[in-house]
N, C-alpha and C positions, 0 to 999 in steps of 0.2 A: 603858866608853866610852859618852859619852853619843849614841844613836840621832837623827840628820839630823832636823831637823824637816820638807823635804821630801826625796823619794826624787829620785834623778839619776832616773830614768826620766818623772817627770811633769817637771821642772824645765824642760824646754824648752817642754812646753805650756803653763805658765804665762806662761813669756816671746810665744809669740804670741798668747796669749787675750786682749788687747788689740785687735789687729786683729780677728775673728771677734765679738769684740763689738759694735765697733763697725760690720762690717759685716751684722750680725745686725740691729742697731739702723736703721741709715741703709739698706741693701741691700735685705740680704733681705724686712724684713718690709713696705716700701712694696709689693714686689713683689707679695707673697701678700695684702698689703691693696688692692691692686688689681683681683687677677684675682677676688678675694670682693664686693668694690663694680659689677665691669662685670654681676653677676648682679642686685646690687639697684636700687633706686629709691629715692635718697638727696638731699635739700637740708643741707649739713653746717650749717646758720643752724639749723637746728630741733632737733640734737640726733645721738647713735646711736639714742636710742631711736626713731626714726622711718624706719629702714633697714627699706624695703620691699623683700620677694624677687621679684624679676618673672623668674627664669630667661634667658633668651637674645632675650628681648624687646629690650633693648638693643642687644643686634647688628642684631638684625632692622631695628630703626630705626632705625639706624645705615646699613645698607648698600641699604636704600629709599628715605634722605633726600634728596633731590634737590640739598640744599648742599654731602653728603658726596659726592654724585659730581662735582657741581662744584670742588671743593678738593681732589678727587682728583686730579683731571685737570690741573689747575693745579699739585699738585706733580709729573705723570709730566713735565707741558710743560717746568717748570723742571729737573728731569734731563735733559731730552737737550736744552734749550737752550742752558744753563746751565754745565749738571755735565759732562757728556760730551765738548762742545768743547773742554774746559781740556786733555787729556790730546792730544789732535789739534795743539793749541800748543805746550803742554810739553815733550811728546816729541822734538819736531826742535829746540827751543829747549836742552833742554838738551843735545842730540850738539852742536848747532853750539856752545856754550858751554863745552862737553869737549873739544870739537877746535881749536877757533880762540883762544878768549879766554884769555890766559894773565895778562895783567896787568891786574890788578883786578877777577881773578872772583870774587874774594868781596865786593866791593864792587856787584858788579851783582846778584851772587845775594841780597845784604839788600836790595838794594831792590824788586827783584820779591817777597821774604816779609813786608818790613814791611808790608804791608794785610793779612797773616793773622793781626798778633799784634797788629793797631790794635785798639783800643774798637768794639766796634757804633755806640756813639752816635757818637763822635767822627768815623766814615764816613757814617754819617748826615747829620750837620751836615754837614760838607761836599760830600755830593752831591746836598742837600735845596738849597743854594744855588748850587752848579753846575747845576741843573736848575729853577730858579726860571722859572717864564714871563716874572715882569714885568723880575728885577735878572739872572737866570744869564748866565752866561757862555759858556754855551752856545748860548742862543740871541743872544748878542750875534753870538759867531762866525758863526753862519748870517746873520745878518743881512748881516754885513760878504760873506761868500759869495756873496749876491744880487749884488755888482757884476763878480762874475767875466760876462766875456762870455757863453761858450756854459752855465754850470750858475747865473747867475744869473737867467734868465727860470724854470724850471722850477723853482727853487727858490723866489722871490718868490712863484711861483703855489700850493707847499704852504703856507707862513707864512701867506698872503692865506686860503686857507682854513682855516685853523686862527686866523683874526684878529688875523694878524700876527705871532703867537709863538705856541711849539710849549708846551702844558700838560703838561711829563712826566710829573708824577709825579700830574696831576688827572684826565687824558682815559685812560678805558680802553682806549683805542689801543696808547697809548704809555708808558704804565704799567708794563706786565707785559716789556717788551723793556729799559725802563731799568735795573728791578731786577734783572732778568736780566744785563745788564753790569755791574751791580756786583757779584751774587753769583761773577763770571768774571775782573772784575778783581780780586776779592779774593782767590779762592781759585786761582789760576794759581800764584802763587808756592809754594805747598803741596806741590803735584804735580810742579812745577819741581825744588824741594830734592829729594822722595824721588827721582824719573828720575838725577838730576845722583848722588846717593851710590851707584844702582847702577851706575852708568856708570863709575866710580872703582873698581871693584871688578874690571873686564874686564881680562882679560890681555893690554899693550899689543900683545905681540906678533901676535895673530893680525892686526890692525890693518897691522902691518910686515909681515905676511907675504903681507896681502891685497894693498898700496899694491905690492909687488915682483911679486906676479899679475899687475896691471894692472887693479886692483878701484878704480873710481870711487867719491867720497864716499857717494854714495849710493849704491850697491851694497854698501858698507859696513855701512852703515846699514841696510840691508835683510836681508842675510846672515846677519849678524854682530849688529849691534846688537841689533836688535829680537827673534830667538830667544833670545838671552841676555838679553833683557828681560822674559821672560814672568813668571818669579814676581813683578817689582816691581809689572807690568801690571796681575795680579791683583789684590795687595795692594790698589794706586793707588787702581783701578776700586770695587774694594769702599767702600774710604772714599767713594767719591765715590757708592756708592749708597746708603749711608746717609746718611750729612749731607744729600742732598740732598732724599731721601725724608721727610726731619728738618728741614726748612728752615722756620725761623721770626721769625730776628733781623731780615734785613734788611727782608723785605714788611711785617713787622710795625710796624719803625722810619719805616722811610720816606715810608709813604702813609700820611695820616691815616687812619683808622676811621671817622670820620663823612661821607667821600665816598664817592659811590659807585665811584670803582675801585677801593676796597679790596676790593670782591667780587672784581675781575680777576685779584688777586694773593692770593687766601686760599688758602694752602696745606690740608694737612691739620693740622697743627701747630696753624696756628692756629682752625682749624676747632673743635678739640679744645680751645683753652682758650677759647674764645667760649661753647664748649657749659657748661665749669664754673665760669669765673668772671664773665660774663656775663649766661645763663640760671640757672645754680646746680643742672645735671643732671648732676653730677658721677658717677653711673654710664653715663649714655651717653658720658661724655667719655671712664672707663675704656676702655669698650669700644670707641670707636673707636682707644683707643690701641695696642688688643691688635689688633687688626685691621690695624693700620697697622706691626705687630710681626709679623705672619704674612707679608704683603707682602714686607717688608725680607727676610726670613730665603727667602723662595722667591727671588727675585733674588738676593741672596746664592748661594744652590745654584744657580741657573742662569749667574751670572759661575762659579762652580768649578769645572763643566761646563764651558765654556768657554774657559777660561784654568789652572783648576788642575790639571786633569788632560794638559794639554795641556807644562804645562812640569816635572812632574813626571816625566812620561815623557821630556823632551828628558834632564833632568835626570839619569834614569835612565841612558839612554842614552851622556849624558858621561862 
């Protein structure tokens, strides 16, 4: 009898060495190509043969640069302006949507997540023209505002100093709080859908059994909802500290480069591709990315401190 040309025992390795290739290829080795570049001093226009070893140099001047603490600061701002509010909204937004709205909840639930699965660009465009000084819309609305009685003196008197229209997306004022609405308007439906699917999962009864207590919605809500919301909390929060930590589409999209509030709104992100495609210092870019990777991962373990340990134990407990 002729001998298997392979043995059943490798046969299923062959079938995922597909994957493991390709994440060998695209994963792993950018990875490892990484943390070996944040050590050198590299213009990739000149070649490998020109990969200078400078050790830990790159961090060093990385975390003394004075743009890196500004772009730092700028993405800690856009997390808790930003990132953090959405789940303050979301949360009551989705019990009241769990409790109240029965007909055409899923019609309200797509329209609060179609801005998460819109185009970057496509939110761009249209909030680059909603925020227009000279044509938006926005400042037409304030205009028309000026003739309210008692909030039209006080408001004619901001427009007047700002020369009659408000420059959102040009004046470093107003810049960093418009992009901030958008990165809130977009990503509230995100954390809306995860809340809403744990919320679905509660067992109606304790609900029936609270409402026959004499337990008000919001006691409900407080008792009840929110302890049995701690691992989604977790979850939630975590995404919401890294994308945010990570933020780069819309600042980037939205405010040109060649004004100066683009400094208001330079996150780390983009800090990091100015530094390599930009300048062409693509080890210091590495290294700020690693750096902005130790960050993530300490927030990370201090939300799990916080919240994971916290609902593992309820969880224990139940």
């Amino acid at each position: 009898m002729a001998r298997p040309l392979l043995s059943r025992r490798w046969a299923p390795y062959l079938f995922i060495a597909p994957f493991f290739l390709l994440f060998a290829v695209f994963g792993l080795f950018p990875l490892l190509f990484s943390i070996y570049l944040s050590l050198h001093q590299w213009n990739p226009a000149e070649g490998l043969h020109t990969m200078h070893w400078v050790g830990l140099e790159n961090y060093w001047y990385a975390v003394t640069d004075p743009w890196f603490h500004d772009s730092l600061y700028n993405t800690v701002w856009f997390a808790l302006v930003a990132g953090l509010p959405q789940h303050l909204v979301a949360l009551p937004l989705a019990f009241f949507i769990h409790q109240r709205v029965k007909r055409g909840r899923n019609l309200l639930v797509g329209a609060y997540f179609v801005p998460y699965i819109t185009s970057s660009v496509a939110i761009a465009l249209i909030f680059t023209t909603l925020l227009s000084k000279d044509y938006g819309l926005v400042n037409a609305v304030l205009a028309e505002l000026t003739r309210i009685p008692l909030l039209g003196s006080p408001l004619e008197a901001v427009l007047q100093s700002r020369g009659g229209a408000i420059d959102w997306l040009g004046d470093a004022d107003t810049t960093k709080p418009a992009v901030a609405f958008v990165v809130f308007w977009r990503y509230l439906g995100w954390n809306l859908v995860l809340y809403l699917s744990a919320l679905q999962v509660i067992d109606k009864d304790l609900y029936e059994a609270a409402t026959l207590d004499g337990a008000k919605p919001w006691q409900q809500f407080r008792y009840i909802t929110l302890p049995l919301l701690r691992p989604m909390m977790f979850f939630a929060v975590s995404l919401t500290i890294i994308g945010s930590l990570q933020l780069f589409e819309e600042p980037f999209i939205l405010v040109d480069s060649e004004r100066g509030a683009s400094q208001s709104v330079m996150t780390s992100a983009i800090f990091m591709y100015r530094l390599a495609f930009s300048d062409g210092d693509f080890g210091t870019a590495s290294a700020v990315s690693w750096l902005l990777f130790f960050l993530i991962a300490a927030l990370t373990w201090l939300n799990a401190k916080l919240f994971g340990s916290d609902a593992r134990g309820e969880h224990a407990a139940r």
